[in-house]
C-alpha positions as CSV (number, residue, x, y, z in Angstrom):
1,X,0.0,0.0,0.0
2,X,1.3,3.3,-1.0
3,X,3.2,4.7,2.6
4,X,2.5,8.5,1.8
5,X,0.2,11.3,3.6
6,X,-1.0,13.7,1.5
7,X,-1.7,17.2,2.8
8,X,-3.4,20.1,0.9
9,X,-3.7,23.4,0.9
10,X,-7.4,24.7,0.0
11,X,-8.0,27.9,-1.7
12,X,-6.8,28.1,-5.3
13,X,-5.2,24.5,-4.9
14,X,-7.6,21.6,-4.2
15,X,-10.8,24.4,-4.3
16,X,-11.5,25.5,-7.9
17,X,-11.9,29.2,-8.0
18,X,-15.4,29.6,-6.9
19,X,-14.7,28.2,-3.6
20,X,-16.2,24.7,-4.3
21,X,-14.5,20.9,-4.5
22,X,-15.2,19.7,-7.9
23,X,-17.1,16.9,-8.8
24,X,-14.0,14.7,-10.0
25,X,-12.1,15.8,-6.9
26,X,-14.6,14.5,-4.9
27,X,-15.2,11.2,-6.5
28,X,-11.3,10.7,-6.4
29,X,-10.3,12.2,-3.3
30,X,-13.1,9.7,-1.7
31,X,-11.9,6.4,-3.8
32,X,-8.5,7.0,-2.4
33,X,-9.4,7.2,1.1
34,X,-11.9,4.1,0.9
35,X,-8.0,2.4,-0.8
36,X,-6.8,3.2,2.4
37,X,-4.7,6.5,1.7
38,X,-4.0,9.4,3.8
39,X,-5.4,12.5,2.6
40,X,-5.8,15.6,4.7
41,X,-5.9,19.5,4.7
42,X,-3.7,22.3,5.7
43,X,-5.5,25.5,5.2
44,X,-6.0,29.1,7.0
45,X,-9.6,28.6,6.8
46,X,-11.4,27.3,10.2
47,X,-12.5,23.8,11.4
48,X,-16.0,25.1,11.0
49,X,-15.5,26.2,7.8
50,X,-13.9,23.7,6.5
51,X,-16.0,20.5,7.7
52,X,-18.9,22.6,6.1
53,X,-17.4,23.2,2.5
54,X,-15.9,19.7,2.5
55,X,-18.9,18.4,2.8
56,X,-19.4,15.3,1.2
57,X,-15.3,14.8,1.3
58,X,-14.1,12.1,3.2
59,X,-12.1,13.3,6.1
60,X,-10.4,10.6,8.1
61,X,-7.2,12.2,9.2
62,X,-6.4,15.2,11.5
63,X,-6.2,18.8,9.8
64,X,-4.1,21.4,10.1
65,X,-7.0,24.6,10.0
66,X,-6.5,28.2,10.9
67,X,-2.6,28.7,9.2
68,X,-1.9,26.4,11.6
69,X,-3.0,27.0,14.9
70,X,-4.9,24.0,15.6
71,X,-4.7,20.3,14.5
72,X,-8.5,18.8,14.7
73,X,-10.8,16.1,13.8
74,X,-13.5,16.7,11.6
75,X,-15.7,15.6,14.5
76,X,-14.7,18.6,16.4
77,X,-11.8,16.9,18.9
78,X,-8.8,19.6,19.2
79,X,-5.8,17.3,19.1
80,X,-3.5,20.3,19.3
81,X,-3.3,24.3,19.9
82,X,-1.3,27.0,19.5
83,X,-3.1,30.0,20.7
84,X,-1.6,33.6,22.2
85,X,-2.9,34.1,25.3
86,X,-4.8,37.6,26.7
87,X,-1.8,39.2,28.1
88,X,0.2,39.3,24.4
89,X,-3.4,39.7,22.5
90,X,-4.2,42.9,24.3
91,X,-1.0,44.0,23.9
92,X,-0.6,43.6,20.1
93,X,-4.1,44.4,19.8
94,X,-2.9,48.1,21.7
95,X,0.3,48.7,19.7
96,X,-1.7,48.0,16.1
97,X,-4.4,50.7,17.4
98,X,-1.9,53.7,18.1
99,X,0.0,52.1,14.7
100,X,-3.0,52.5,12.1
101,X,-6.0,53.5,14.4
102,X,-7.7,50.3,13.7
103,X,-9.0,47.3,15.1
104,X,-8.5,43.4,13.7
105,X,-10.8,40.7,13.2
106,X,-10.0,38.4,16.5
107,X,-10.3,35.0,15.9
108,X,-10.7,33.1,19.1
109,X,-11.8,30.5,21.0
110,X,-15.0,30.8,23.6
111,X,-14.0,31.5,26.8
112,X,-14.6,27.7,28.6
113,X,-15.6,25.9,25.9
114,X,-14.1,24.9,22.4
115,X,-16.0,26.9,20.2
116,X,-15.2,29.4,17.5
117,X,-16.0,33.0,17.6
118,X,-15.1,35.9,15.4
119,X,-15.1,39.0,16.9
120,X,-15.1,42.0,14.8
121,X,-14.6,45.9,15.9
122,X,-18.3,47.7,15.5
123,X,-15.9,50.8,13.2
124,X,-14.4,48.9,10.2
125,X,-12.8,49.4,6.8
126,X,-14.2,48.9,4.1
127,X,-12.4,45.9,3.5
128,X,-13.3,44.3,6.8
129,X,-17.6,45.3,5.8
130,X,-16.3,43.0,2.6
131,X,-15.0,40.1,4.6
132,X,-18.1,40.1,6.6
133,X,-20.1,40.0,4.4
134,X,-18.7,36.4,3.4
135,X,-20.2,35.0,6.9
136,X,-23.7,35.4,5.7
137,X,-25.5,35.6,9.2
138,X,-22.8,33.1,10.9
139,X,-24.0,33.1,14.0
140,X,-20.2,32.7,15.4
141,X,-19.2,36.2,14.4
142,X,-19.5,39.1,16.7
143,X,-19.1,42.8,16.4
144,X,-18.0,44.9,19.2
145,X,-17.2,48.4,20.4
146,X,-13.7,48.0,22.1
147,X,-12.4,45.0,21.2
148,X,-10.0,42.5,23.6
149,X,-8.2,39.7,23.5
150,X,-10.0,36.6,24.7
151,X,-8.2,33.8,27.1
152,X,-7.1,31.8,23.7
153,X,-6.6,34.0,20.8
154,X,-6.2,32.2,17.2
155,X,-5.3,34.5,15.1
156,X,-5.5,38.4,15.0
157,X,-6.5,39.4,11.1
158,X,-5.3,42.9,9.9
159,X,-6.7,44.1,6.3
160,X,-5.7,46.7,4.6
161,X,-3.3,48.3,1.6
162,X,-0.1,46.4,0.8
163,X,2.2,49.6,2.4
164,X,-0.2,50.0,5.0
165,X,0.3,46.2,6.1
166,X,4.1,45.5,5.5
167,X,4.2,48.7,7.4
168,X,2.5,47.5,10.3
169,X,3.8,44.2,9.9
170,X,7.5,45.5,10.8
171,X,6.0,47.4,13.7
172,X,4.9,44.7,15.2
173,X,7.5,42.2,14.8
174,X,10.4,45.0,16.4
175,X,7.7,45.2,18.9
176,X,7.0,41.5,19.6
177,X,9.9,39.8,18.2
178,X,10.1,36.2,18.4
179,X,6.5,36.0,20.5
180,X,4.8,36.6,17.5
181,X,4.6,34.9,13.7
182,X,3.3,37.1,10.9
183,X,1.9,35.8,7.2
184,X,1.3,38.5,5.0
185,X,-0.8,37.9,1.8
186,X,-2.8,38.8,-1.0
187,X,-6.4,38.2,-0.5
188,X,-7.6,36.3,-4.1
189,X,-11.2,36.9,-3.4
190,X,-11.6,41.1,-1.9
191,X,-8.5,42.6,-3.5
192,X,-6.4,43.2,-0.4
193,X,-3.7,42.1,1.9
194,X,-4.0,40.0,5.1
195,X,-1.1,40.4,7.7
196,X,-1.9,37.7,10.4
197,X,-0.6,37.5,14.0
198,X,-0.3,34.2,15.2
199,X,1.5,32.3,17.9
200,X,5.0,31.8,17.2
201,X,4.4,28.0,16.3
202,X,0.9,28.7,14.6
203,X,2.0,28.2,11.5
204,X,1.3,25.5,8.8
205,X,4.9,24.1,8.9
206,X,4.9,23.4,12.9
207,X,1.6,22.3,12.7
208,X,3.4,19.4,9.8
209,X,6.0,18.1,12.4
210,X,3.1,17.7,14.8
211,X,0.7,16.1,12.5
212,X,3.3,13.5,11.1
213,X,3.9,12.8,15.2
214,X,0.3,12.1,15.6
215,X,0.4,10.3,12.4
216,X,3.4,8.4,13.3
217,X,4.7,9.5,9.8
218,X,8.4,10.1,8.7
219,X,8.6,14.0,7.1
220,X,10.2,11.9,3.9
221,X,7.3,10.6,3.2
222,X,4.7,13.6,3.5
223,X,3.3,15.0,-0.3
224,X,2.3,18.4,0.3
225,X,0.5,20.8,-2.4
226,X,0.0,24.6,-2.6
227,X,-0.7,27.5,-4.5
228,X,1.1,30.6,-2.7
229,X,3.0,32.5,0.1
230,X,1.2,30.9,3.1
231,X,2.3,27.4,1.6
232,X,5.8,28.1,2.0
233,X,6.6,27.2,5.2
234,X,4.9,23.5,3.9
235,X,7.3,23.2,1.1
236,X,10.2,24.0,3.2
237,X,9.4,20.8,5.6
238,X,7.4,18.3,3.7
239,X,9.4,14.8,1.8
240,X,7.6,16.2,-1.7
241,X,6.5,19.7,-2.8
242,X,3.8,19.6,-5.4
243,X,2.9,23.2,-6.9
244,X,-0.3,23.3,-9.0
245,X,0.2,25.3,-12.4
246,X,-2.0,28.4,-11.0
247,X,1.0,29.0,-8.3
248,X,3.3,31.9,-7.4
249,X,6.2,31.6,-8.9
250,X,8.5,31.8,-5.6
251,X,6.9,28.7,-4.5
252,X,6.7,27.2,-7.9
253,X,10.8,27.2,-7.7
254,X,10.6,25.5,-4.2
255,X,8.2,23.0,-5.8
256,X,9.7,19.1,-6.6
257,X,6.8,19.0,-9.2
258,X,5.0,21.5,-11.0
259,X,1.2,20.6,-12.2
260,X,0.8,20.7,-15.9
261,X,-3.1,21.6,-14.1
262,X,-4.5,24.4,-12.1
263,X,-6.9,24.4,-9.7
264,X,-10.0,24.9,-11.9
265,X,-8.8,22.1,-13.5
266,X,-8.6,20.0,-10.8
267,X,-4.6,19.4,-10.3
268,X,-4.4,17.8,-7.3
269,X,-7.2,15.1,-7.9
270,X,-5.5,14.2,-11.1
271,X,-2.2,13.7,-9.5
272,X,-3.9,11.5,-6.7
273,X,-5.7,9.5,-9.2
274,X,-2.8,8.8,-11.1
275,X,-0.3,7.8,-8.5
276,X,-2.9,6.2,-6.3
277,X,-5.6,4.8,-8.1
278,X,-3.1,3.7,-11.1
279,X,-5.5,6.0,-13.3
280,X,-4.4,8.3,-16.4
281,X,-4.7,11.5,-16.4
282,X,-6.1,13.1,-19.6
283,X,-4.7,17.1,-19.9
């Protein structure tokens, strides 16, 4: 039986560009689990999220979700959790304030329970009134007038201009140093750039090591795919680095294969269904 985990990234990899799993992803993705493969996700979307738009997927294995923060179960169980705690929240929630006189979206955990919540300052750009729009009535989001770190903090979410977030992005890390982790991206879907505060081991490539020690899996054999700069930190500590054809160049050159297919034409399934299933490929 073929000894590799697989681990994806979502957005603009195994997702096709509307945000849904194709129906030949699905069909393959399933067929290689029921073979007895390991297939999971890494993604900076939540477990909530993510059990909800795989719907129909079959997720066996633990996933990385939220950049990296926490390994979970579909079924809910948090196997692992990186969180920064109120102390360093407020604190880097204070020093972004007098930076750029705004608030971030505070991704947390409930206080005493292990629920989601997104809490979201009641003044916001317009940017932020775009992503929250996306939530469509979720009833885990929250707005509120003077926003504060929580007892388990995920991720703090800053959106803005390019300048405007590498600028803050630099405060921050002279500020916080090595107590901090930053990912700074471009946002595919509103047109903007995400600079992310997380715990210092919230990221997708800890969250690898301690997956494959869950798993009981050597890094040499872990297949990783991605798509852009949030998936670097993957390619730098997986066994194999698949790119699919749709990727940034910087990580296409840290890629051991390229995709001859992008994600709308579902890349990743094809490569699992050839290498697992024994299946060509058409182009």
């Amino acid at each position: 039986m073929n000894q590799w985990f697989y681990l994806t990234d979502l957005d603009y990899t195994l997702l096709r560009s509307d945000q849904s799993v194709g129906a030949y992803t699905r069909e393959v993705w399933n067929r290689c689990v029921e073979k007895g493969a390991k297939l999971s996700i890494a993604t900076a979307r939540s477990l909530t999220g993510v059990t909800k738009l795989l719907d129909g997927l079959k997720l066996k294995e633990p996933m990385i979700v939220l950049d990296g923060v926490m390994i979970a179960r579909s079924d809910g169980e948090i196997l692992h959790l990186s969180a920064i705690d109120r102390e360093l929240g407020d604190a880097i929630i204070e020093a972004a304030f007098k930076a750029t006189g705004s608030y971030p979206l505070l991704v947390a955990l409930r206080e005493n329970e292990d629920r989601e919540c997104f809490v979201y300052p009641k003044k916001r750009n317009p940017f932020q009134e775009a992503l929250i729009k996306t939530f469509h009535n979720d009833r885990r989001v929250m707005d509120v007038e003077d926003l504060r770190a929580y007892a388990r903090n995920l991720k703090l979410v800053y959106l803005g201009e390019e300048a405007d977030m590498r600028r803050l992005e630099d405060r921050l890390l002279e500020t916080f140093g090595d107590r901090i982790e930053t990912k700074l991206s471009e946002d595919p879907y509103i047109h903007c750039w995400f600079l992310t505060v997380l715990h210092p081991h919230g990221d997708k490539a800890h969250a690898l090591k301690r997956l494959e020690e869950l798993e009981g899996m050597d890094a040499a054999h872990t297949t990783v795919f991605g798509d852009s700069h949030n998936d670097l930190g993957l390619f730098e500590t997986a066994g194999r680095k698949i790119a699919v054809k749709n990727a940034i160049d910087e990580l296409k050159a840290k890629a051991d294969v390229v995709l001859p297919w992008s994600n709308d034409e579902e890349g990743v399934a094809k490569f699992l269904a050839g290498e697992i299933l024994n299946e060509k490929t058409m182009g």
